[in-house]
ROBA-887459 format. One record per residue: residue number from 1; residue in one letter; z, x, y of N, C-alpha, C, O in turn. Coordinates in steps of 0.02 Angstrom, whole numbers, plus 50000, padded with zeros to 5 digits. Layout:
% residues N
[pt NUM,a,[Z,X,Y],[Z,X,Y],[Z,X,Y],[Z,X,Y]];
...
END
This chain:
% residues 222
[pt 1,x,[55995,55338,54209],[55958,55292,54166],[55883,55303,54178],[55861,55303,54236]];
[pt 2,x,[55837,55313,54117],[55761,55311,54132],[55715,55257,54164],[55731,55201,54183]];
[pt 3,x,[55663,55283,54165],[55616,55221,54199],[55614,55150,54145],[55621,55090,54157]];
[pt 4,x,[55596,55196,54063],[55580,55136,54021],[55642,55086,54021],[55640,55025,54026]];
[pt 5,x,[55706,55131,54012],[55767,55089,53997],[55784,55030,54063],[55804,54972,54054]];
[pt 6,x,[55771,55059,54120],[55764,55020,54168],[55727,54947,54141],[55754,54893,54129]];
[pt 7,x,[55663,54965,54138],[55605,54919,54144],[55621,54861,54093],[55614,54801,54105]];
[pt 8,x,[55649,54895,54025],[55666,54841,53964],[55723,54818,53999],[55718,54756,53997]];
[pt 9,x,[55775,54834,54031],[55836,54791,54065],[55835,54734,54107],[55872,54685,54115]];
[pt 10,x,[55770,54759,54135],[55744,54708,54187],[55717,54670,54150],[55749,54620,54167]];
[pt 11,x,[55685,54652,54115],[55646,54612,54074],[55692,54548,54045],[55682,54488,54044]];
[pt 12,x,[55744,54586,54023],[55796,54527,53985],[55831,54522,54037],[55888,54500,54025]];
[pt 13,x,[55821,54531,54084],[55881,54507,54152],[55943,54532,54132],[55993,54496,54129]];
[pt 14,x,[55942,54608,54114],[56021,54637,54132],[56035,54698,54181],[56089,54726,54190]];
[pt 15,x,[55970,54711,54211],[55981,54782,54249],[56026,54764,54306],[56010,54732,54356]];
[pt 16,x,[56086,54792,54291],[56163,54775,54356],[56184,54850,54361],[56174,54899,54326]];
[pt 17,x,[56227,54836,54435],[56252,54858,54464],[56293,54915,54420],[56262,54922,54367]];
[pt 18,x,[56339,54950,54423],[56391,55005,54401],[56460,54976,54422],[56458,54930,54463]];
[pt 19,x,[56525,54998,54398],[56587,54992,54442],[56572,55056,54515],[56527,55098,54520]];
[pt 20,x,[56609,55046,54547],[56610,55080,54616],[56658,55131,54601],[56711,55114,54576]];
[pt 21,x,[56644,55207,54618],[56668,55256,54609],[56693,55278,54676],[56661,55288,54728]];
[pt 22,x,[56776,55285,54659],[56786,55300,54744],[56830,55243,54772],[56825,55190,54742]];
[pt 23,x,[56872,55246,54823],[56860,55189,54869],[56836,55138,54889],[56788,55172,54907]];
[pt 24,x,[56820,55083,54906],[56775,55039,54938],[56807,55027,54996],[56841,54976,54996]];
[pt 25,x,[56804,55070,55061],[56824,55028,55114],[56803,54986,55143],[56742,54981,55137]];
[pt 26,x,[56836,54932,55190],[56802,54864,55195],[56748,54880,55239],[56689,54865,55228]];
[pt 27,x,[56771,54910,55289],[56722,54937,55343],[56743,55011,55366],[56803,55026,55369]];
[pt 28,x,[56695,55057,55383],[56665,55115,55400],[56636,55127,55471],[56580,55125,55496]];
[pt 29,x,[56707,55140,55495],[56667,55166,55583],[56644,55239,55576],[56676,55286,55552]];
[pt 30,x,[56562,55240,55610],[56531,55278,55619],[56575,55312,55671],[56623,55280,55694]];
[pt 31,x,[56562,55370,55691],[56554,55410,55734],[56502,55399,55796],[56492,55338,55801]];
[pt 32,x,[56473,55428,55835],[56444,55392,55894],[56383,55453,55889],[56390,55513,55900]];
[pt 33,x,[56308,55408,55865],[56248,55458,55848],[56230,55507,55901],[56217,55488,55958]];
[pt 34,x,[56229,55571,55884],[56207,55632,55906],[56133,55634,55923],[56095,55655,55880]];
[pt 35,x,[56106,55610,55991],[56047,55582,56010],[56006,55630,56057],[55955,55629,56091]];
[pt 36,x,[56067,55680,56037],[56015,55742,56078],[55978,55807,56023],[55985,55801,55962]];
[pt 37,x,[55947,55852,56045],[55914,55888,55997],[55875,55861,55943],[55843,55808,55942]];
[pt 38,x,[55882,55914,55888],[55816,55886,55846],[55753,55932,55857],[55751,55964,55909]];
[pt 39,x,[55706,55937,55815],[55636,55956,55813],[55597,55911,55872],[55607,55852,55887]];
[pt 40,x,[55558,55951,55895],[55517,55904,55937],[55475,55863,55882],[55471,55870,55821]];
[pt 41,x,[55450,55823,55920],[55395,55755,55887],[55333,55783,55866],[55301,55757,55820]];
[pt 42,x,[55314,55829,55895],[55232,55847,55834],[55274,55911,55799],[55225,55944,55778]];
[pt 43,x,[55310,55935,55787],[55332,55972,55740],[55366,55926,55682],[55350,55946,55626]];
[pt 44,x,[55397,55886,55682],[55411,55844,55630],[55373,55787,55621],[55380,55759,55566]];
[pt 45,x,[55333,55761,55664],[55274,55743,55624],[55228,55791,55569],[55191,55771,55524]];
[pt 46,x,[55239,55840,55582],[55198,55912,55529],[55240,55921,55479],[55221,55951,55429]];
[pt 47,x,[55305,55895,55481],[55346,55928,55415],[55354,55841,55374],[55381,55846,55319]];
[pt 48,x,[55339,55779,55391],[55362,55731,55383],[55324,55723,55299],[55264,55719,55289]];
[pt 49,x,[55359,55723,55264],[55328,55705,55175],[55389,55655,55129],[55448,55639,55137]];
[pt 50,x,[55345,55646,55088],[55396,55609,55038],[55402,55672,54977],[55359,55708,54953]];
[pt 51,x,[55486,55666,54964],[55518,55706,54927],[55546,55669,54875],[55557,55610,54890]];
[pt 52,x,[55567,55692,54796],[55597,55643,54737],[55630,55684,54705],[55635,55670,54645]];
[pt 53,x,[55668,55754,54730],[55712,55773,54692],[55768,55791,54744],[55757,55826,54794]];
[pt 54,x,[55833,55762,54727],[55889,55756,54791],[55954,55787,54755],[55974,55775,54698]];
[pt 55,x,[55978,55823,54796],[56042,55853,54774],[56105,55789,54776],[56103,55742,54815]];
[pt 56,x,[56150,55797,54734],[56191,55722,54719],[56258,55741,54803],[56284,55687,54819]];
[pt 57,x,[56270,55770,54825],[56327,55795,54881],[56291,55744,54921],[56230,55738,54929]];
[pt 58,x,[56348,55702,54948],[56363,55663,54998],[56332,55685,55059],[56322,55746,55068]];
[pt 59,x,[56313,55633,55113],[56292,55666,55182],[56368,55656,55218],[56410,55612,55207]];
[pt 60,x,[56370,55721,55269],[56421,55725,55303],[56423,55641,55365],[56381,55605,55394]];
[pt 61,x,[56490,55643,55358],[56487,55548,55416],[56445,55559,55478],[56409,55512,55494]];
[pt 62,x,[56445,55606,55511],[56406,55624,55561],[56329,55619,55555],[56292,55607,55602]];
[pt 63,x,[56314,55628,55504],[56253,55647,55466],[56219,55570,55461],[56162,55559,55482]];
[pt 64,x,[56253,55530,55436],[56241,55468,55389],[56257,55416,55452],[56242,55357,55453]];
[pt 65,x,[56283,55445,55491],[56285,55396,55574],[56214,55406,55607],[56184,55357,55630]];
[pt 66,x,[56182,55483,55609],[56120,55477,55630],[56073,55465,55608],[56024,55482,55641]];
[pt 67,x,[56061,55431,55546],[56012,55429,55502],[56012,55356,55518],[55961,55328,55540]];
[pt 68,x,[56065,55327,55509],[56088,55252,55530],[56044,55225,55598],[56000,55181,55600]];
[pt 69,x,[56064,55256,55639],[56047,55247,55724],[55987,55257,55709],[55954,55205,55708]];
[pt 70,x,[55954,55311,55694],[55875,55324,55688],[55849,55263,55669],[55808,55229,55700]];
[pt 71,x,[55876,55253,55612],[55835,55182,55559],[55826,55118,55608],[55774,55091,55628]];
[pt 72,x,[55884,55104,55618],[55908,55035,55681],[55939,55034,55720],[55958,54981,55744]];
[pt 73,x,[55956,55085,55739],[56009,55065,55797],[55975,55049,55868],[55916,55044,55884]];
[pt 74,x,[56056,55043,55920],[56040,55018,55988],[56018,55086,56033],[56048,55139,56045]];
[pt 75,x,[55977,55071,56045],[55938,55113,56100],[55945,55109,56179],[55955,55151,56223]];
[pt 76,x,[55937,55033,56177],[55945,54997,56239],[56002,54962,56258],[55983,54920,56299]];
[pt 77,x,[56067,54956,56250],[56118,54918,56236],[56127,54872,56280],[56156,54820,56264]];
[pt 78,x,[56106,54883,56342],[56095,54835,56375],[56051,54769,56391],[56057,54726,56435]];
[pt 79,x,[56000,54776,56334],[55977,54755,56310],[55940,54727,56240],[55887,54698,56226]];
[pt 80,x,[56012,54756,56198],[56001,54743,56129],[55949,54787,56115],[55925,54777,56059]];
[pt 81,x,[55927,54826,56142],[55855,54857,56106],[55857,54907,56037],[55910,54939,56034]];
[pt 82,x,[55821,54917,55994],[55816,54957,55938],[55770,55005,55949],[55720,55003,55984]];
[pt 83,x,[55807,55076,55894],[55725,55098,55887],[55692,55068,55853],[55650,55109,55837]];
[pt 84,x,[55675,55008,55821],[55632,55000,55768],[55611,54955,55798],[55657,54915,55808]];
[pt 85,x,[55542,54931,55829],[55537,54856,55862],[55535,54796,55807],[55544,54806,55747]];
[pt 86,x,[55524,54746,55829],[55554,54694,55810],[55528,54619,55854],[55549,54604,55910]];
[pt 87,x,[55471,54574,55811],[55433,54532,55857],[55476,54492,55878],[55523,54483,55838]];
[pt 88,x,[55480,54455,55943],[55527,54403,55983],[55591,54437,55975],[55641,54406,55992]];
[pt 89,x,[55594,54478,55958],[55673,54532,55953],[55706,54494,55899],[55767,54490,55905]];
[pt 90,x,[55673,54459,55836],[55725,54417,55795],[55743,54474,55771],[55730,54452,55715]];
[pt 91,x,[55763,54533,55758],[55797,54582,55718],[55816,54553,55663],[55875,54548,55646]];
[pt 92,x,[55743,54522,55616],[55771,54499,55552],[55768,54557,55480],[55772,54540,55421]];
[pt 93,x,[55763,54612,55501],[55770,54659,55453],[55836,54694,55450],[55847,54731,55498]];
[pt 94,x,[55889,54690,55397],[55941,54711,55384],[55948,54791,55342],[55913,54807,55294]];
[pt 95,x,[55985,54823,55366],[55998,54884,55327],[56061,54887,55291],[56117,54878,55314]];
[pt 96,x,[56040,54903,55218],[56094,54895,55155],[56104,54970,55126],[56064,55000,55090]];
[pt 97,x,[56156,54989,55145],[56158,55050,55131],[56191,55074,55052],[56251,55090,55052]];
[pt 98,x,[56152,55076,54982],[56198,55091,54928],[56229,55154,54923],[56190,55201,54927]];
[pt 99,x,[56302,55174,54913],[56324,55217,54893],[56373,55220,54864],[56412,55177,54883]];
[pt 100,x,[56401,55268,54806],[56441,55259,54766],[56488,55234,54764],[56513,55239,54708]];
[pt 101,x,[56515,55209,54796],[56572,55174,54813],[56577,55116,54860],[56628,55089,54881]];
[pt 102,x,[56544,55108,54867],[56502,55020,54872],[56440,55006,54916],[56415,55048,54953]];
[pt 103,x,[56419,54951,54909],[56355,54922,54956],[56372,54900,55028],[56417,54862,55044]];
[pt 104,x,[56329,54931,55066],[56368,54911,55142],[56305,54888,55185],[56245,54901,55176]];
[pt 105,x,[56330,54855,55225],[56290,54836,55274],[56264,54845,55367],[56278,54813,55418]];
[pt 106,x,[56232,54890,55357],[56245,54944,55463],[56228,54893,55490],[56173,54867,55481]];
[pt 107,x,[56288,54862,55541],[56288,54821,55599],[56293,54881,55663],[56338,54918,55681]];
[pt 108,x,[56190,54862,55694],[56187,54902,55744],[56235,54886,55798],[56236,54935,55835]];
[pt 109,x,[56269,54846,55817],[56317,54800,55853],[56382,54834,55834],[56410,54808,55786]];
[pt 110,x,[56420,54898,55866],[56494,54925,55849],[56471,54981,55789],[56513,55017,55761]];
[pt 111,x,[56392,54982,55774],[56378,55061,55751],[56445,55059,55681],[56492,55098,55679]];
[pt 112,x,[56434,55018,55641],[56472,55035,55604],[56437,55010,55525],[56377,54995,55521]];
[pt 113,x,[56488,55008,55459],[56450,54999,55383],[56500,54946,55388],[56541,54939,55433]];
[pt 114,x,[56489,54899,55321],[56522,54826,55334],[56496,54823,55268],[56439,54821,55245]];
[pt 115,x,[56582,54822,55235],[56573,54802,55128],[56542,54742,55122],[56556,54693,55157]];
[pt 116,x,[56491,54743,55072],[56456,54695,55045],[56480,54668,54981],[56496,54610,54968]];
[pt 117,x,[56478,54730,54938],[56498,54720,54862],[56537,54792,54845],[56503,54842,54854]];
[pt 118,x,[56587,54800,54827],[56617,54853,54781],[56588,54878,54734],[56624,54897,54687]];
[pt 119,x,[56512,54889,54729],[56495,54915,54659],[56432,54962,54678],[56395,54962,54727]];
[pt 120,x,[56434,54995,54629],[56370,55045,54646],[56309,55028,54630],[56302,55035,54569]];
[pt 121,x,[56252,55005,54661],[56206,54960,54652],[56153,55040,54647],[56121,55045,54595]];
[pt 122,x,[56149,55068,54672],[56098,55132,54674],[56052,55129,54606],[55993,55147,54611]];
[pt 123,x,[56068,55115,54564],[56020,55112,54494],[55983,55063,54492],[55930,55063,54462]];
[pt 124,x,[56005,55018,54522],[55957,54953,54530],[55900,54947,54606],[55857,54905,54620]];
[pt 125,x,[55921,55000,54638],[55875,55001,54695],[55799,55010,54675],[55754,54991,54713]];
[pt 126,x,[55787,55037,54618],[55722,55044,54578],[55724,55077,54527],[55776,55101,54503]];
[pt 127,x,[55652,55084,54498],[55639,55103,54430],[55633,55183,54396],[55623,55214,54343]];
[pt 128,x,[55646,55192,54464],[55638,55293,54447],[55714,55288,54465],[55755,55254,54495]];
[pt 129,x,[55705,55373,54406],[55775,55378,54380],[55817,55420,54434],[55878,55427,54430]];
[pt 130,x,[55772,55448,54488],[55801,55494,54535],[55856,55434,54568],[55901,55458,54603]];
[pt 131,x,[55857,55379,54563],[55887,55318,54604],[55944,55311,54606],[55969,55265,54637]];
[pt 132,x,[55977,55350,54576],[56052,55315,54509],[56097,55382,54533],[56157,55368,54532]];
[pt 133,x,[56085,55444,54551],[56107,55497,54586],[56114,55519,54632],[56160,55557,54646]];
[pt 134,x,[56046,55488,54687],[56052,55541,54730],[56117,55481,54769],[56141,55427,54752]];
[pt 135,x,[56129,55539,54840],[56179,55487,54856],[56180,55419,54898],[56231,55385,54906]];
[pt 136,x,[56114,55404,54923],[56123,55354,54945],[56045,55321,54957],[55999,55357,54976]];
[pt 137,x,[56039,55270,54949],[55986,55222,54954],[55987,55169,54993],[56036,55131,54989]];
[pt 138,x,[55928,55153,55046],[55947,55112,55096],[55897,55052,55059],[55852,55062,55018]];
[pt 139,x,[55917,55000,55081],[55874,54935,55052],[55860,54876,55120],[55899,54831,55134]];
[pt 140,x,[55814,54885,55144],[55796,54831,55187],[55768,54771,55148],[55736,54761,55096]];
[pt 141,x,[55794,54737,55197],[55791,54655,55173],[55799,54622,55249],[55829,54638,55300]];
[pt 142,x,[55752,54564,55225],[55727,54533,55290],[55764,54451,55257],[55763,54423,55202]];
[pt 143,x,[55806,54429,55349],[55817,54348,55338],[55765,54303,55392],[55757,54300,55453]];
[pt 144,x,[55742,54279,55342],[55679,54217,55375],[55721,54178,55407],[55694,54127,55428]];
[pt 145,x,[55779,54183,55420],[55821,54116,55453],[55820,54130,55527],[55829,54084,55566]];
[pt 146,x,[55808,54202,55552],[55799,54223,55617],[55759,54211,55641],[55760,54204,55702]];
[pt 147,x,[55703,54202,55603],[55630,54195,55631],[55596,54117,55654],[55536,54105,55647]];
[pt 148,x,[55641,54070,55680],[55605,54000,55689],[55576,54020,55749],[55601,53982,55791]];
[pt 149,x,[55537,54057,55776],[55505,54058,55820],[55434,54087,55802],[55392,54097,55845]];
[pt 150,x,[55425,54098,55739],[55377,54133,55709],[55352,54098,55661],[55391,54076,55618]];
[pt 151,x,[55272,54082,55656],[55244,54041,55602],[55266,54058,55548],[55276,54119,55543]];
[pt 152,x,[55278,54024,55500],[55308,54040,55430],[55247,54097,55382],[55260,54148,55350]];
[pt 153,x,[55178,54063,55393],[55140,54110,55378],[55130,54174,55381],[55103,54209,55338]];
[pt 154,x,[55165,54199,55460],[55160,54236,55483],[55221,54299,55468],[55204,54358,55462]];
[pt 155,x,[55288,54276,55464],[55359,54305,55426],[55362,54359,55392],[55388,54412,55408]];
[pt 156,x,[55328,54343,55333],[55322,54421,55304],[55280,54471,55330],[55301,54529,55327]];
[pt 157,x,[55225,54462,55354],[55195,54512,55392],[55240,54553,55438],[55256,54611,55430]];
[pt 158,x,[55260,54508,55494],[55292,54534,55544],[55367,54556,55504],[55391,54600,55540]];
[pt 159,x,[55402,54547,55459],[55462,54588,55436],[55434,54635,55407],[55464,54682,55433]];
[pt 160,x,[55382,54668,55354],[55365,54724,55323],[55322,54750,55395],[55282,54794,55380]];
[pt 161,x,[55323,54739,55439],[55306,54799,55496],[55360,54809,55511],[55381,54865,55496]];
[pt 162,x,[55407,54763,55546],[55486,54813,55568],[55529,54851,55526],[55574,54890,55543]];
[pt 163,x,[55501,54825,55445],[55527,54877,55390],[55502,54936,55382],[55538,54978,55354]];
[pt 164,x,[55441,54953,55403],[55381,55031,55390],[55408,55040,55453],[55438,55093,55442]];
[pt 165,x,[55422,55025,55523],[55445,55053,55569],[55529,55089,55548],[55538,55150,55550]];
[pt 166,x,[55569,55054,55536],[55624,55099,55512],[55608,55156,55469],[55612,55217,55480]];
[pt 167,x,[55586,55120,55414],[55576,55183,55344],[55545,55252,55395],[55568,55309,55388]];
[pt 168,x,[55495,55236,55439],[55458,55296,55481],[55509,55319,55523],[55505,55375,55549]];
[pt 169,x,[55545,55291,55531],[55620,55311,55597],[55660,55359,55533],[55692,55408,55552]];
[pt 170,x,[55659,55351,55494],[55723,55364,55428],[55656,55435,55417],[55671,55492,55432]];
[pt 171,x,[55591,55419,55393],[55553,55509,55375],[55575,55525,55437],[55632,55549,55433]];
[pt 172,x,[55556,55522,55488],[55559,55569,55546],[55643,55604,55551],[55643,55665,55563]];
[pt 173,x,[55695,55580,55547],[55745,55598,55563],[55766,55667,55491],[55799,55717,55502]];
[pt 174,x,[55739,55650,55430],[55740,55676,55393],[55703,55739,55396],[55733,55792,55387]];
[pt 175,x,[55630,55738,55408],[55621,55801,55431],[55631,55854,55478],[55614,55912,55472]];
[pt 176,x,[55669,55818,55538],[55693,55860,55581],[55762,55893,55578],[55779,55940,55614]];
[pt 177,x,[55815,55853,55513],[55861,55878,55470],[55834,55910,55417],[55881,55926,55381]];
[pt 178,x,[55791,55924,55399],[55786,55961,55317],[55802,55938,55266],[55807,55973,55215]];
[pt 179,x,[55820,55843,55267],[55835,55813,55223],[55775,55793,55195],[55724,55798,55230]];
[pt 180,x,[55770,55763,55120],[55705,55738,55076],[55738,55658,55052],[55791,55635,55031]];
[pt 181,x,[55656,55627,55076],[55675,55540,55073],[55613,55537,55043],[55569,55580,55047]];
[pt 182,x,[55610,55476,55008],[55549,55441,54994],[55563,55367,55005],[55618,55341,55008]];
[pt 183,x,[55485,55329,55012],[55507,55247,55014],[55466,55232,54957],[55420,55257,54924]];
[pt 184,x,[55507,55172,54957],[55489,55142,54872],[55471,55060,54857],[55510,55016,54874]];
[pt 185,x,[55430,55050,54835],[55431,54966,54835],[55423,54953,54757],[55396,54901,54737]];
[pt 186,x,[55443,54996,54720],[55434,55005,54650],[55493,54982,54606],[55520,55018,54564]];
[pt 187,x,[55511,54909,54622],[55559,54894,54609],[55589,54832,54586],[55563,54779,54603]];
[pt 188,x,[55643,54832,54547],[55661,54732,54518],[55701,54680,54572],[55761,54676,54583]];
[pt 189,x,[55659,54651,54595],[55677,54626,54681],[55743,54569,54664],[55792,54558,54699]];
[pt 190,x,[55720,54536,54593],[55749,54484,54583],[55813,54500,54566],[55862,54465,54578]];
[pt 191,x,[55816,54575,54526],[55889,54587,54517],[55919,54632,54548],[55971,54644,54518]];
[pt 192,x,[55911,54677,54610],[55905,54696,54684],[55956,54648,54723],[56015,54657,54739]];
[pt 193,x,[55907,54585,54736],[55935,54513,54771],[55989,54477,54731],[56022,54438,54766]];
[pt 194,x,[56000,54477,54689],[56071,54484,54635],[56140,54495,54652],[56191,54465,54669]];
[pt 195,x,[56108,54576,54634],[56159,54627,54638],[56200,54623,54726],[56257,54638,54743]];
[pt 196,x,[56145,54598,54761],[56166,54615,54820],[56207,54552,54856],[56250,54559,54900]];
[pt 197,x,[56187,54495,54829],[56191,54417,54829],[56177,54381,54898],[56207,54351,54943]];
[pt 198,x,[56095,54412,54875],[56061,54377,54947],[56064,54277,54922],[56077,54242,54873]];
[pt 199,x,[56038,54268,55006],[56018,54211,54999],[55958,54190,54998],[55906,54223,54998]];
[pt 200,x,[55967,54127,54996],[55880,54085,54964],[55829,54124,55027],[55774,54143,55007]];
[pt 201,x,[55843,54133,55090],[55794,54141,55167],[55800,54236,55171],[55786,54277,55215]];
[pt 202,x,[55823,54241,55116],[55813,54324,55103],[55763,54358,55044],[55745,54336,54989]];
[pt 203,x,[55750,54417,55079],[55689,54441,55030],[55720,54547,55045],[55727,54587,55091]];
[pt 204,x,[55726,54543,54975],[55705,54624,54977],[55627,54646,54988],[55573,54627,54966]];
[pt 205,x,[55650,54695,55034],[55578,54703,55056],[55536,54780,55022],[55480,54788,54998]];
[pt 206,x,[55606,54841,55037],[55576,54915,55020],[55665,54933,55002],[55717,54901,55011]];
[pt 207,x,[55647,55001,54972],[55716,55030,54978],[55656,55105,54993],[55596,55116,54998]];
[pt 208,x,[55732,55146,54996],[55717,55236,55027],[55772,55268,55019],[55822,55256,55053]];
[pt 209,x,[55770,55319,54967],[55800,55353,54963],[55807,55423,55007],[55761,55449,55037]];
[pt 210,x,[55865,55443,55004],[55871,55503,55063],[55957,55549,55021],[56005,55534,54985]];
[pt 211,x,[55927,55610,55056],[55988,55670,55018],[55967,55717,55037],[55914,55726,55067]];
[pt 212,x,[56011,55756,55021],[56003,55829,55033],[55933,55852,54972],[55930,55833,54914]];
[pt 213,x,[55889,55893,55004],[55858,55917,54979],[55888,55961,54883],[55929,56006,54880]];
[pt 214,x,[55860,55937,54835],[55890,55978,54770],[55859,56067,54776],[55804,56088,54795]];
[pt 215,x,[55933,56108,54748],[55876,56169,54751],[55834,56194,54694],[55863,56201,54640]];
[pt 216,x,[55768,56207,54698],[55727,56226,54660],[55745,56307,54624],[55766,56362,54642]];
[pt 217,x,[55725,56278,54572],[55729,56349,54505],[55691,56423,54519],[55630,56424,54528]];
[pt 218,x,[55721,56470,54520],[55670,56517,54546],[55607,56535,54491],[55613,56511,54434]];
[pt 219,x,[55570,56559,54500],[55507,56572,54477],[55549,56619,54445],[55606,56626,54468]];
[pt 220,x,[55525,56662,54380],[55531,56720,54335],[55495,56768,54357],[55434,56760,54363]];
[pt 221,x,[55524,56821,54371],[55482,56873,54414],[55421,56912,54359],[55424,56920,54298]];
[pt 222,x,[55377,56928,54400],[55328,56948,54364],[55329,57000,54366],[55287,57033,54336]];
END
């Protein structure tokens, strides 16, 4: 679906979800993230960019477990810790993972995906059309209900930093795979939070797309 067709959908309040292609299993045990190797850290800081053309092939489970862990997972388990920090540790930023065959939710807690909705929400993650294909789109969303320890004023600030901290956990892991992501805030929040059936103390915050790199057309030889 295009940007415009998007944009007029949204307007009259119909831009929804898809049926779910595939399966929907209820829940999805990861595999156990591969936390060794990798590019060193100033080498993929040098390759780290935003990319918008993604090949539609699935990431392998192994694959989509470390991308997971990178984003949020437990680091510290003995201490609940994340990579992504997180003020007073309310870990009020959630990871929503869309993919064709349904919307899931990574509970860093048992490293696993957890069905939300049976439907393919990926077209509604935003307004570019690369959204609706590639294979998977993550959508952070923050619950203010974690946060009574934090001035209310203060809430969204401190959740859109632990959100740019993941999305930066999610480029980095990507460039040291050769995968292409971009983050996006270019998007219909109200029908996002819908589709997804947040509550009133929830807010979409960003989504980011991620895939296999698409391959490029060769040049015509000269």
């Amino acid at each position: 679906m295009n940007t415009l067709t998007k944009l007029a959908l949204g307007l009259l309040g119909q831009l929804q979800p898809e049926q779910a292609k595939g399966d929907s299993a209820d829940s999805i045990n990861l595999p156990a993230a591969r936390t060794g190797g990798g590019l060193p850290l100033m080498q993929t800081l040098a390759q780290r960019q935003s990319q918008r053309e993604f090949a539609p092939d699935p990431l392998p489970l192994p694959m989509l477990s470390d991308l997971l862990w990178a984003a949020a997972g437990l680091n510290r388990p003995e201490l609940g810790g994340r990579t992504a920090p997180s003020a007073l540790n309310a870990q009020e930023v959630d990871v929503y993972v869309a993919l064709p065959n349904g919307l899931y939710r990574y509970a860093a807690l048992g490293h696993a995906l957890h069905l939300v909705r049976a439907t393919d929400v990926r077209r509604v993650t935003g307004y570019q059309d690369f959204v609706d294909t590639a294979p998977l789109d993550l959508i952070l969303v923050a619950d203010y209900s974690r946060m009574k320890l934090v001035p209310v004023a203060q809430r969204m600030a401190y959740a859109y930093t632990c959100a740019g901290a993941m999305a930066q956990n999610v480029y980095l892991y990507c460039a040291s795979e050769g995968l292409a992501t971009v983050i996006r805030a270019w998007l219909d929040r109200d029908a996002l939070a819908k589709a997804i059936g947040l509550g009133t103390e929830q807010q979409v915050l960003l989504s980011q797309t991620v895939g296999r790199k698409a391959p490029y057309p060769l040049l015509p030889a000269r």
